[in-house]
N, CA, C and O of each residue as an XYZ file, in Angstrom:
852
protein
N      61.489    170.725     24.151
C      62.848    170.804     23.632
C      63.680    169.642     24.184
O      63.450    169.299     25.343
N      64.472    169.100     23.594
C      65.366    167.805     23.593
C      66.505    168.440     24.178
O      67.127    169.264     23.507
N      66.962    168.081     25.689
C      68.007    168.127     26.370
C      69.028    167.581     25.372
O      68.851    166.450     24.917
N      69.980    168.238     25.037
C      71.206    167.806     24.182
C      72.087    166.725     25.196
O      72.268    166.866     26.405
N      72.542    165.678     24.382
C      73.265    164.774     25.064
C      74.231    164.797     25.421
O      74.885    164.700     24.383
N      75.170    164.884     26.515
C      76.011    165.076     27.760
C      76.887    164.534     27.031
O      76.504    163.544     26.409
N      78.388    164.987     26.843
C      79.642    164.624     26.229
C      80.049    164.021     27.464
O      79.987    164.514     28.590
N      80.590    162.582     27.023
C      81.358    161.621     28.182
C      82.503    162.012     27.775
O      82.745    161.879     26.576
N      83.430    162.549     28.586
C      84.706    162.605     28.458
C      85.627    161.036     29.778
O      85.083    160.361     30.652
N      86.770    161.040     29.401
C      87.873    160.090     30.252
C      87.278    160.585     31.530
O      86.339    159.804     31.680
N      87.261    161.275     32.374
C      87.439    161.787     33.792
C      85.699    162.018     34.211
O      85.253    162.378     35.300
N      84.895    161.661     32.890
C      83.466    162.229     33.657
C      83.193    160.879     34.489
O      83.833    159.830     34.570
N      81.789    161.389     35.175
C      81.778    160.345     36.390
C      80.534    159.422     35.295
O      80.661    158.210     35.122
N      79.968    159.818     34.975
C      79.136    158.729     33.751
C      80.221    157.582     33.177
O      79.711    156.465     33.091
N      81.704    157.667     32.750
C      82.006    157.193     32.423
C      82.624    155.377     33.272
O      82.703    155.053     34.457
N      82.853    154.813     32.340
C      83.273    153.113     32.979
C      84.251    153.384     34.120
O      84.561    152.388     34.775
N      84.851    154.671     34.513
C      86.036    154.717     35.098
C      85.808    154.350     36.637
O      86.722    153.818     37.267
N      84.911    154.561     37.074
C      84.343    154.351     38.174
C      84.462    153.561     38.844
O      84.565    153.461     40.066
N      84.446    152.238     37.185
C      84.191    150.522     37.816
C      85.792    150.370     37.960
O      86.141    149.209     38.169
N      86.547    151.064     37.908
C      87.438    150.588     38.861
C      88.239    151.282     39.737
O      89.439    151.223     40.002
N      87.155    152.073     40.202
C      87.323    152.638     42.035
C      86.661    151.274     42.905
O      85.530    150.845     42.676
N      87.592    150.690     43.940
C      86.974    149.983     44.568
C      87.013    149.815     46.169
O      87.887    149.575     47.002
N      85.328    150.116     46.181
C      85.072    149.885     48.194
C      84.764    148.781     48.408
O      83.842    148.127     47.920
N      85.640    148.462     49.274
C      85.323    147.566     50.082
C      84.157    147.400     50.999
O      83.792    148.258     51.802
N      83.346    145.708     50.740
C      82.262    145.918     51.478
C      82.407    144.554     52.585
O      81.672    144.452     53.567
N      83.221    143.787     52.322
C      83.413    142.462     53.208
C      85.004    141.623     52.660
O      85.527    141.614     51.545
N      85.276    141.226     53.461
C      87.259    140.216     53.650
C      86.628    139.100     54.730
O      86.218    139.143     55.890
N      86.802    137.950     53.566
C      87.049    136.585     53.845
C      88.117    136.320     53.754
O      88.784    136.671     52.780
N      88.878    135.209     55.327
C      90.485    134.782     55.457
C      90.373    133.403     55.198
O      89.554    132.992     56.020
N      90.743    132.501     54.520
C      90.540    130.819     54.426
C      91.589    130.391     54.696
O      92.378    131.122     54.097
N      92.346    129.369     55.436
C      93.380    128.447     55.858
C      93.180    126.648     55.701
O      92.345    126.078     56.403
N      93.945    125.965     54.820
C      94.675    125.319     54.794
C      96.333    124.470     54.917
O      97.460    124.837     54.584
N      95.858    123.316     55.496
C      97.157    122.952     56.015
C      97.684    122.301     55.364
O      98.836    121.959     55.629
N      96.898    121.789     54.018
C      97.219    120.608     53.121
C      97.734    121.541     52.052
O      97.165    122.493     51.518
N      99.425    120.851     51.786
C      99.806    121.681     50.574
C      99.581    121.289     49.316
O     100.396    121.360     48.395
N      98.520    120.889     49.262
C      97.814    120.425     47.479
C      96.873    121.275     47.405
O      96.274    121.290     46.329
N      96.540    121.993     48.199
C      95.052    122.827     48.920
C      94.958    124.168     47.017
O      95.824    124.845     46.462
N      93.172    123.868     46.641
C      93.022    124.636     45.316
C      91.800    124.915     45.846
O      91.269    124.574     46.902
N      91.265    125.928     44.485
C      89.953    126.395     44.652
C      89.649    126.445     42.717
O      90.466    126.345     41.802
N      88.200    126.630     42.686
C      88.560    126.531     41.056
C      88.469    128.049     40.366
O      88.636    129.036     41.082
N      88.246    128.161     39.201
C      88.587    129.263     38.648
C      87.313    130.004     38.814
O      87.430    131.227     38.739
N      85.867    129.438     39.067
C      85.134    130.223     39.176
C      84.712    130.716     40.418
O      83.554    131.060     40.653
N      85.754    130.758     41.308
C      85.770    131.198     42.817
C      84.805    130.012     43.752
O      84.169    130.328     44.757
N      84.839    129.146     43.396
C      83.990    128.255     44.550
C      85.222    127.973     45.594
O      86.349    128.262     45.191
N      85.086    127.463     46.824
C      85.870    127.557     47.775
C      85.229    125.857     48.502
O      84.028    125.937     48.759
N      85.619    124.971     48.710
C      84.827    123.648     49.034
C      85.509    123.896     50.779
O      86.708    123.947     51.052
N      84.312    124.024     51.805
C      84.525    124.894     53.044
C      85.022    123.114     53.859
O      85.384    123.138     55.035
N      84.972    121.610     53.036
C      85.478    120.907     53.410
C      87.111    120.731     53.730
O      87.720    120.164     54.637
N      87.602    121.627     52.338
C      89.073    122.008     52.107
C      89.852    122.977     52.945
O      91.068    122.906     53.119
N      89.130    123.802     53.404
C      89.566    125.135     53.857
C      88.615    125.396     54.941
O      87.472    124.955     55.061
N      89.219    126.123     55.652
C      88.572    126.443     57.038
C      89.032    128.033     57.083
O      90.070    128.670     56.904
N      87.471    128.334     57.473
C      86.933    129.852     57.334
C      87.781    130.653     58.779
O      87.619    130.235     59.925
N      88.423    131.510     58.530
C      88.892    132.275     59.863
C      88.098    132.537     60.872
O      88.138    132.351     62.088
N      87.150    133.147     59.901
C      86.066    133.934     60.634
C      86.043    135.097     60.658
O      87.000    135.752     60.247
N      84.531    135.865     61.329
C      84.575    137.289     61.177
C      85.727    138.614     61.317
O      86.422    138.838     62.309
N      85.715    139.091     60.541
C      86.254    140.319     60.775
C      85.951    141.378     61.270
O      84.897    141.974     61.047
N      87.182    141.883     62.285
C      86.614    143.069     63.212
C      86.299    144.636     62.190
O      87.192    145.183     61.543
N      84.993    145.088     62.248
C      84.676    146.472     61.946
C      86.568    146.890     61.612
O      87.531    146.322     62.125
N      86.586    147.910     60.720
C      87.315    149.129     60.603
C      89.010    148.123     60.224
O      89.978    148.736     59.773
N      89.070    146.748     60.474
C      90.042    146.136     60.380
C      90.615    145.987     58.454
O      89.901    145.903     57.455
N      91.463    145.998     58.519
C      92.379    146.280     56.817
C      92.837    144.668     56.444
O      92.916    143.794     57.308
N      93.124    144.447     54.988
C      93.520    143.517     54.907
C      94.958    143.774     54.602
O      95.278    143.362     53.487
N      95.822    144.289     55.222
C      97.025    144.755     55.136
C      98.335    143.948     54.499
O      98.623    142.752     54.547
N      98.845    144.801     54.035
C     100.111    144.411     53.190
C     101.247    144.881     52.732
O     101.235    145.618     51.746
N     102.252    144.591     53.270
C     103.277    144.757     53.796
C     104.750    144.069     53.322
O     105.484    143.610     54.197
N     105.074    144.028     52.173
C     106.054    143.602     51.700
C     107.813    143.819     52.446
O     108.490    144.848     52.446
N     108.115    142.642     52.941
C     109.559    143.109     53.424
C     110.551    142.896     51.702
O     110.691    141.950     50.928
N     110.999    144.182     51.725
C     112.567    143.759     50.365
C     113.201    145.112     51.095
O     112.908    145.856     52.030
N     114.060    145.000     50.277
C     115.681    145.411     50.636
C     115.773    145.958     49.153
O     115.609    145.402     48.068
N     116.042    147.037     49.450
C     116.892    148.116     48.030
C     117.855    148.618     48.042
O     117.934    149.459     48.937
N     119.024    148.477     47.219
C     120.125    148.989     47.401
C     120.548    149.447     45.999
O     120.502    148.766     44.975
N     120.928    150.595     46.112
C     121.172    151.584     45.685
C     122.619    151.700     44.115
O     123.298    152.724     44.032
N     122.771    150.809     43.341
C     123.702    151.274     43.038
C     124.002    152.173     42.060
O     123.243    152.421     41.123
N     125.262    152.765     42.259
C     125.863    153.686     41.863
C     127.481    153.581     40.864
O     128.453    152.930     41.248
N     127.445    154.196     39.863
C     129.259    153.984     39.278
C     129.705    155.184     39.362
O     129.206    156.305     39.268
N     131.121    154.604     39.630
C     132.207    155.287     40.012
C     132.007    156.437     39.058
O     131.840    156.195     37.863
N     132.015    157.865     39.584
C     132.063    159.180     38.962
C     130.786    159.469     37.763
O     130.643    160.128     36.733
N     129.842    158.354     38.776
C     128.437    158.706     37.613
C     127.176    158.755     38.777
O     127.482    158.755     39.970
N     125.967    158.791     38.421
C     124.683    159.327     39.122
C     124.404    157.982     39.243
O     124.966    157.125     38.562
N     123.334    157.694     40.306
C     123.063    156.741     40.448
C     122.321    156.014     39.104
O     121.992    156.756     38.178
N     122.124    154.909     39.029
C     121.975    153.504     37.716
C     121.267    152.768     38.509
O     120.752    152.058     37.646
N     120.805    152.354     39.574
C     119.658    150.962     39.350
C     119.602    150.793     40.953
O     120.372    151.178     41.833
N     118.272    149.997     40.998
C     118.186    149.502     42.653
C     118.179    147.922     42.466
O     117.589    147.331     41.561
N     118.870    147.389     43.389
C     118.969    146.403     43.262
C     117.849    145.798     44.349
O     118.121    146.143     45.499
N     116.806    145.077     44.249
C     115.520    145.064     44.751
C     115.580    143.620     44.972
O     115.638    142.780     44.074
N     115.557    143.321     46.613
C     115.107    141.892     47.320
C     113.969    141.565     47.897
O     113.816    142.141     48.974
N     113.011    140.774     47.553
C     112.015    140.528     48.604
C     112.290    139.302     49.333
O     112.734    138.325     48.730
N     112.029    139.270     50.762
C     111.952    138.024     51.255
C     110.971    137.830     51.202
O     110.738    137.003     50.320
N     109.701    138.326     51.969
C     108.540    137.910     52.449
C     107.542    139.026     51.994
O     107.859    140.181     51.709
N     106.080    138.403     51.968
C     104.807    139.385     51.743
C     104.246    139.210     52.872
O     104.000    138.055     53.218
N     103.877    140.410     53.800
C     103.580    140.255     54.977
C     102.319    140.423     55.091
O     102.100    141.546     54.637
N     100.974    139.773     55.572
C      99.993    140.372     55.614
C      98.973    140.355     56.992
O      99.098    139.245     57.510
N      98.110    141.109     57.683
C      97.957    141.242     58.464
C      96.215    141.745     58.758
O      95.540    142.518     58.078
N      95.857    141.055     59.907
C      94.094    141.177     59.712
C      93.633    141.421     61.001
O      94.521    141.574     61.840
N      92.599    141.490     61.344
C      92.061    141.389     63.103
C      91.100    140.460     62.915
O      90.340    140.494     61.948
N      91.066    139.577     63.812
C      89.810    138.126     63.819
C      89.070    138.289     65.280
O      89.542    138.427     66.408
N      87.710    138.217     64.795
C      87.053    138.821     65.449
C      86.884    136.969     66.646
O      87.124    136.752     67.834
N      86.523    136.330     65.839
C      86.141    134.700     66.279
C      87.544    134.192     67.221
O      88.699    134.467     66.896
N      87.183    133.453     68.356
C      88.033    132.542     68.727
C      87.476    131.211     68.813
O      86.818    130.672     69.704
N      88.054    130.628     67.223
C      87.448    129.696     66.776
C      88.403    128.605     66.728
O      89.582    128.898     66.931
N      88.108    127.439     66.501
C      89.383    126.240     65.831
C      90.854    126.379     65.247
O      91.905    125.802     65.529
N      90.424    127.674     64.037
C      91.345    128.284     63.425
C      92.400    129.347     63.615
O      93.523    129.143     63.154
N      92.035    130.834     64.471
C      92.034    131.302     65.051
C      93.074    130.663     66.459
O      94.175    131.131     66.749
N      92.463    129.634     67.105
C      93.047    129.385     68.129
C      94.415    128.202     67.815
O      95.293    128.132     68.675
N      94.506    127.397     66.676
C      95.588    127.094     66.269
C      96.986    127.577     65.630
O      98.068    127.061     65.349
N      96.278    129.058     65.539
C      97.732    130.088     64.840
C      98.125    130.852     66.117
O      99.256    131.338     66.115
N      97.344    131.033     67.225
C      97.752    131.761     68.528
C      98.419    130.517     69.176
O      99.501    130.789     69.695
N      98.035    129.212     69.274
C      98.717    127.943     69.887
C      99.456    127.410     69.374
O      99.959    126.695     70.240
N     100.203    127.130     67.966
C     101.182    125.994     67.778
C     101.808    124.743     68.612
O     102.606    124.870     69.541
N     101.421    123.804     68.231
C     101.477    122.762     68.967
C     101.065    122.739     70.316
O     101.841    122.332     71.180
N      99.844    123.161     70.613
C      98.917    122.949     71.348
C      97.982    122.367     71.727
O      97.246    123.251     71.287
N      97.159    121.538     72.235
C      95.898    120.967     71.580
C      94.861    121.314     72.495
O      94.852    121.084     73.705
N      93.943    121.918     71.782
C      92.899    122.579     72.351
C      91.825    121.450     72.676
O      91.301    120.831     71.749
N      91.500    121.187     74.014
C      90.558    120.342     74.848
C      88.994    120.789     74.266
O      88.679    121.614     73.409
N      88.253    119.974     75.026
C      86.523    120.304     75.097
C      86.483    121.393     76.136
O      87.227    121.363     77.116
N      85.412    122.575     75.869
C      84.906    122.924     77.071
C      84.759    122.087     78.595
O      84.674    120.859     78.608
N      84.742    122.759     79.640
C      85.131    121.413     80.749
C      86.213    120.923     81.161
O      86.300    120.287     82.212
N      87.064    121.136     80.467
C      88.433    119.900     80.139
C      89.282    120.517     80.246
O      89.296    121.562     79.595
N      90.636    120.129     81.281
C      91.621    120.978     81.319
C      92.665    120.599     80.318
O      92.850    119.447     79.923
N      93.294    121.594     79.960
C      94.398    121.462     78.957
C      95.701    121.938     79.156
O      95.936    122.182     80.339
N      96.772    122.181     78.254
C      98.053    122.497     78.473
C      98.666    123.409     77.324
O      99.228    122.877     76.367
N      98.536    124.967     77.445
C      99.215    125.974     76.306
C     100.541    125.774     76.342
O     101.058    126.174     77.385
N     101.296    125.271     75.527
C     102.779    125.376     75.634
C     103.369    126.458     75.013
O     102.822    127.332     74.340
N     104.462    126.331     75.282
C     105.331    127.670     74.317
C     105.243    127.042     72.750
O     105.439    125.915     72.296
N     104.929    128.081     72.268
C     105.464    128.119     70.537
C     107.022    127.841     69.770
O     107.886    128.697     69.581
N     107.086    126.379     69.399
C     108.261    126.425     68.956
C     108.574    126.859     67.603
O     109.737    127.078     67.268
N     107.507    127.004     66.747
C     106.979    127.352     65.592
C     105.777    127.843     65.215
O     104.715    127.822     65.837
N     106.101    128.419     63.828
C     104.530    128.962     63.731
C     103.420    127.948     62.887
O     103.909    126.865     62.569
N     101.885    128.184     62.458
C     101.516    127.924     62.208
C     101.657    128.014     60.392
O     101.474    129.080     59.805
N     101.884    127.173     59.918
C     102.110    126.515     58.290
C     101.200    126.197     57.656
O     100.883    125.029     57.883
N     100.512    126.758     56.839
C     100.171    126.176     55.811
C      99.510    127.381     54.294
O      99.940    128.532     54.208
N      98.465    126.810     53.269
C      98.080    128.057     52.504
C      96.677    129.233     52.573
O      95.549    128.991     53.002
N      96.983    130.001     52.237
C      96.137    131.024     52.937
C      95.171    131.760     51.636
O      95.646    131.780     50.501
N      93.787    132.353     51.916
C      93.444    132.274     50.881
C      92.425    133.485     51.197
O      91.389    133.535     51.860
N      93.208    134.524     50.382
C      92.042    136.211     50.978
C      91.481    136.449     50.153
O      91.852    136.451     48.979
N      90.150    136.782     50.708
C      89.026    137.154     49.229
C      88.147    139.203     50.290
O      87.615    139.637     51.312
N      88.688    139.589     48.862
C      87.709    140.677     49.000
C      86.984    140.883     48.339
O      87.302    141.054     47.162
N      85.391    140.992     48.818
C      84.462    141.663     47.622
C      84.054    143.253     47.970
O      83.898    143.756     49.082
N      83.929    143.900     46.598
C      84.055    145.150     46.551
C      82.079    145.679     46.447
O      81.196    144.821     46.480
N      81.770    147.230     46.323
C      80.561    147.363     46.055
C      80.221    146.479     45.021
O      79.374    145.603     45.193
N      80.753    146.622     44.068
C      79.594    146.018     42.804
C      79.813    144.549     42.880
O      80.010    143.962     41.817
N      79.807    143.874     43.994
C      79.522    142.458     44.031
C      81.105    141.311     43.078
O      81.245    140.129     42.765
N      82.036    142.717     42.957
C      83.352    141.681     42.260
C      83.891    141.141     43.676
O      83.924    141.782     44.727
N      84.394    139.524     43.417
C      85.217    139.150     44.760
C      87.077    138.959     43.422
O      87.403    138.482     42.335
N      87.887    140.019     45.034
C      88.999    139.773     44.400
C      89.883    138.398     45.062
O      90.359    138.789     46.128
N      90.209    137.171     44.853
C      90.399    136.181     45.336
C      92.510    136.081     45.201
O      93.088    135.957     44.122
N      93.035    136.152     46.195
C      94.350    135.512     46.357
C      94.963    134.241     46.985
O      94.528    133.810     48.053
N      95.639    133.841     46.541
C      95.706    132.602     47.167
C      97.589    132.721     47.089
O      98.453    133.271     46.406
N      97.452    131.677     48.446
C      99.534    132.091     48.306
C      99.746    130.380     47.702
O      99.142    129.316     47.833
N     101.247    130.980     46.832
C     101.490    129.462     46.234
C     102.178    129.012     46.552
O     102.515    128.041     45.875
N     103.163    129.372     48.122
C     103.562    128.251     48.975
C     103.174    128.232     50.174
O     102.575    129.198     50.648
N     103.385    127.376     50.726
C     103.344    127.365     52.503
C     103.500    128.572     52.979
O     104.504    129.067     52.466
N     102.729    129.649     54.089
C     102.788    130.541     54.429
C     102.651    130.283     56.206
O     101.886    129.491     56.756
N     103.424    131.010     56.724
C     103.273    131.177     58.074
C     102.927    132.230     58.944
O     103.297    133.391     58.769
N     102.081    131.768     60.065
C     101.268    133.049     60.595
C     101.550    132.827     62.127
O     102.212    131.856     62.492
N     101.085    133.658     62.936
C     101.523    133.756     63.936
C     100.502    135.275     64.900
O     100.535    136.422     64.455
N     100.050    135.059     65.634
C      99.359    135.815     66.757
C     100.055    136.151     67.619
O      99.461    135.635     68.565
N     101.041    136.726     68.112
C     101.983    136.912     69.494
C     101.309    137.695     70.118
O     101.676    137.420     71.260
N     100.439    138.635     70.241
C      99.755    138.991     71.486
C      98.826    138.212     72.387
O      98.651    138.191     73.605
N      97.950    137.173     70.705
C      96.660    136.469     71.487
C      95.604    137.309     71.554
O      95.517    138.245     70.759
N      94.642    137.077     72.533
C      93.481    137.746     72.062
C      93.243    138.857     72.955
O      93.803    138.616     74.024
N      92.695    139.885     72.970
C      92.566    141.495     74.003
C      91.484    140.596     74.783
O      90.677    139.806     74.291
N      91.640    140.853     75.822
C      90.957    140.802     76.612
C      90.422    142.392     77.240
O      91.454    143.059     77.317
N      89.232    143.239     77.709
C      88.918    144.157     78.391
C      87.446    144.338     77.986
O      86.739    143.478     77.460
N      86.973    146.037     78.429
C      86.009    145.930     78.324
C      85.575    147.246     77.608
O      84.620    147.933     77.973
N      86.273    147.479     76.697
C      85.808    148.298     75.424
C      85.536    147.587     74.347
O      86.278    147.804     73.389
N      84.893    146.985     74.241
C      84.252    145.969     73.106
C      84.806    144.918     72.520
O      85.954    144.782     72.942
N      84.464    143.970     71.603
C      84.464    142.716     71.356
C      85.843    142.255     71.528
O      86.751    142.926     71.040
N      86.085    141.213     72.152
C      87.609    141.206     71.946
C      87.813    140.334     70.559
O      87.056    139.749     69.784
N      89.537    140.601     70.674
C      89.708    140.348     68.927
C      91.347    139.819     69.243
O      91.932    139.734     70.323
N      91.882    139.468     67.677
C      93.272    138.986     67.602
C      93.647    139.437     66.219
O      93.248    139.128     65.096
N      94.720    140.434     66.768
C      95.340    139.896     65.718
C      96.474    139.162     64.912
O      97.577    138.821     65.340
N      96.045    139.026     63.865
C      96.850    137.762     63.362
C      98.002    138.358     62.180
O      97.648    139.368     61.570
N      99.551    137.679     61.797
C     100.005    138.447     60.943
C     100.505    136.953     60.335
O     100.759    136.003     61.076
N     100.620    136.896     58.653
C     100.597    135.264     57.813
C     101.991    136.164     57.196
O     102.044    137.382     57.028
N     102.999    135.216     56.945
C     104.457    135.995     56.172
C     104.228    135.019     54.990
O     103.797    133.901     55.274
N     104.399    135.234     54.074
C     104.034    134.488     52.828
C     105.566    135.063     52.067
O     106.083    136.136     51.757
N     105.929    133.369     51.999
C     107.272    133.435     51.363
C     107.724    133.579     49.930
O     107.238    132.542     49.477
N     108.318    134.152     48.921
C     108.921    133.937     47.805
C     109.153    132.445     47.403
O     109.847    131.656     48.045
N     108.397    132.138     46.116
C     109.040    130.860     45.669
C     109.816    130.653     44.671
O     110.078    131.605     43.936
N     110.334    129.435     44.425
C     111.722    129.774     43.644
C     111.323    130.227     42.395
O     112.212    130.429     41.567
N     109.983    130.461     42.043
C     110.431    130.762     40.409
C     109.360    132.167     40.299
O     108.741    132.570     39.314
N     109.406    132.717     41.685
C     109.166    134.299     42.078
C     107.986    134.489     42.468
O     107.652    135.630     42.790
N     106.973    133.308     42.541
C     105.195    133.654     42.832
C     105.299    133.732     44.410
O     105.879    133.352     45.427
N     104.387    134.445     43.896
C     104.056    134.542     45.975
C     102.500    134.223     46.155
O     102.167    133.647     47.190
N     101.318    134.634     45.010
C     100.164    134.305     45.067
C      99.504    134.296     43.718
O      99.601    135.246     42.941
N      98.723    133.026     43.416
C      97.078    132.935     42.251
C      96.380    133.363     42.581
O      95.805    132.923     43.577
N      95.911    134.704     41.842
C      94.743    135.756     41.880
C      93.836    135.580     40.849
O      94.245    135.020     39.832
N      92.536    135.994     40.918
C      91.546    135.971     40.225
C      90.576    136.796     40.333
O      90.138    137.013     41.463
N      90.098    137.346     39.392
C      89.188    138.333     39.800
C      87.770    137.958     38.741
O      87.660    137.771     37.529
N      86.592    137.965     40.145
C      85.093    136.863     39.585
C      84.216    138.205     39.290
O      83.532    138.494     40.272
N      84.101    138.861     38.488
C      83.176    140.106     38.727
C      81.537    139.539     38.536
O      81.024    138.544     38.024
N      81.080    140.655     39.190
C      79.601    140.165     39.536
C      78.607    139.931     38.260
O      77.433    139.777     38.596
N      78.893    139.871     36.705
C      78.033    139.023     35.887
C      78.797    137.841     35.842
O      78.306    137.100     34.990
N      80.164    137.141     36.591
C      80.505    135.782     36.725
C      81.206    135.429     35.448
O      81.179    134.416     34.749
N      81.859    136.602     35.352
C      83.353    136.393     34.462
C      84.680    136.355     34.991
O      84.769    137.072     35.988
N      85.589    135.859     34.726
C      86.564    136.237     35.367
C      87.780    136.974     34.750
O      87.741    137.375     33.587
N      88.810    137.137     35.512
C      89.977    138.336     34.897
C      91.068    137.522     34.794
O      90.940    136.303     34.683
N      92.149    138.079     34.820
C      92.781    137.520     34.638
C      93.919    136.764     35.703
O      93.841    137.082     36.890
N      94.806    135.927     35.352
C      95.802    135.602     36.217
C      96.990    135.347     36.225
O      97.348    134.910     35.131
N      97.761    135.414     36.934
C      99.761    135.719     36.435
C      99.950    134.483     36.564
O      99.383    133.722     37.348
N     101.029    134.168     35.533
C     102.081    133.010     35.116
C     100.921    132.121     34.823
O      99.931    132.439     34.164
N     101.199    130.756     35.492
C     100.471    129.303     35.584
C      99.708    129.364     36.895
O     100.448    129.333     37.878
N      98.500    129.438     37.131
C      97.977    129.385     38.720
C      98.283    128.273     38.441
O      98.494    127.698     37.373
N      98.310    127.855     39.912
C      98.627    126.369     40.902
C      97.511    125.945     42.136
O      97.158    124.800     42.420
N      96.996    127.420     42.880
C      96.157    127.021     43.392
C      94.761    126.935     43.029
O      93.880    126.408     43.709
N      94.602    127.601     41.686
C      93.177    127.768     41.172
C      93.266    127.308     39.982
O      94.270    127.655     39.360
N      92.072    126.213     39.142
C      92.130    125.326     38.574
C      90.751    125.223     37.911
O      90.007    126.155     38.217
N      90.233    124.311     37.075
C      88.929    124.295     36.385
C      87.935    123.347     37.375
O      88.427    122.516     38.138
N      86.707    123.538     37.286
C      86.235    122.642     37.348
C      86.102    121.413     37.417
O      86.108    121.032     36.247
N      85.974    120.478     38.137
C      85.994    119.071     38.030
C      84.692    118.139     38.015
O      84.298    117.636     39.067
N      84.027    117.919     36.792
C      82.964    117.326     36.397
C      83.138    115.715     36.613
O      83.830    114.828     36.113
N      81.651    115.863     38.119
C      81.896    114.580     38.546
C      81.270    113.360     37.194
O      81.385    112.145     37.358
């Protein structure tokens, strides 16, 4: 006898709906200082351009944190009518497992980190570290979701790195990614794993075609 065929409804788990529940299986952080700094549309990343953060600590989020301001208004002898909605900054925030090149230039600002051997000089921070930042998550089914900020973003470490002896030490790091004047804050792209891509808001700036040498 022929098992009768299973009605897919919206909510069954057979259905496409699935593909867009998404776990996280790995977060890549990329930094550039050069503000021409791109990647192209089919997610290649040229590791000459950009410099890799480095590992990420277990259980660590790629967090996000929008600062705006809402205010409330209201007319005279009526219910409230509208929020009036400011963002300054998109705040985002990671744990880095590496104390690497990169890593150690957003905890130092204007610092210059010596050779092993070699004594050096940490100064105070008169500023933070500047430039564009570039987060990629890939999910189970092998999609990487790629952001990139489209101005100068600044980051900053104020603790530095844990030092003790409950396991690996780490830093973390927090990048404020500013509003630009004509409202972008980041070029997103999304590469799913047969190597299509999705879509992207306004005009990207940091992500671009191919360049056939």
């Amino acid at each position: 006898m022929t098992s009768p065929t299973p009605t897919i409804t919206p909510d069954s788990p057979a259905s496409d709906r699935k593909r867009n529940i998404n776990i996280w299986k790995k977060i890549r952080v990329f930094f550039s200082d050069d503000p021409a700094a791109t990647i192209t549309v089919d997610g290649t990343i040229d590791y000459d351009k950009w410099a890799y953060v480095g590992l990420i600590a277990t259980g660590s989020t790629l967090g996000k944190e929008p600062e705006i301001t809402r205010n409330k208004i209201n007319a005279f002898g009526e219910e409230f009518i509208m929020n009036d909605t400011r963002l300054t900054n998109d705040v985002r925030t990671f744990t880095a497992l590496e104390n690497n090149d990169v890593t150690w230039q957003i905890m130092n600002p204007g610092s210059e980190k010596v050779a092993d051997g070699a004594a050096g000089v940490i100064v105070a921070p008169e500023w933070d570290t500047e430039g564009v930042f570039l987060f990629e998550a890939t999910n189970s089914y092998g999609d990487r979701y790629i952001e990139v900020t489209r101005n100068m973003s600044f980051a900053h470490a104020d603790a530095g790195y844990s030092r003790g002896d409950d396991g690996a030490a780490s830093v973390e790091i927090t990048v404020e990614v500013p509003k630009g004047q004509d409202g972008g804050l980041y070029d997103y792209v999304t590469i799913k794993s047969d190597g299509t891509s999705g879509p992207a808001s306004l005009s990207p700036i940091r992500i671009t075609d191919p360049v056939t040498p």
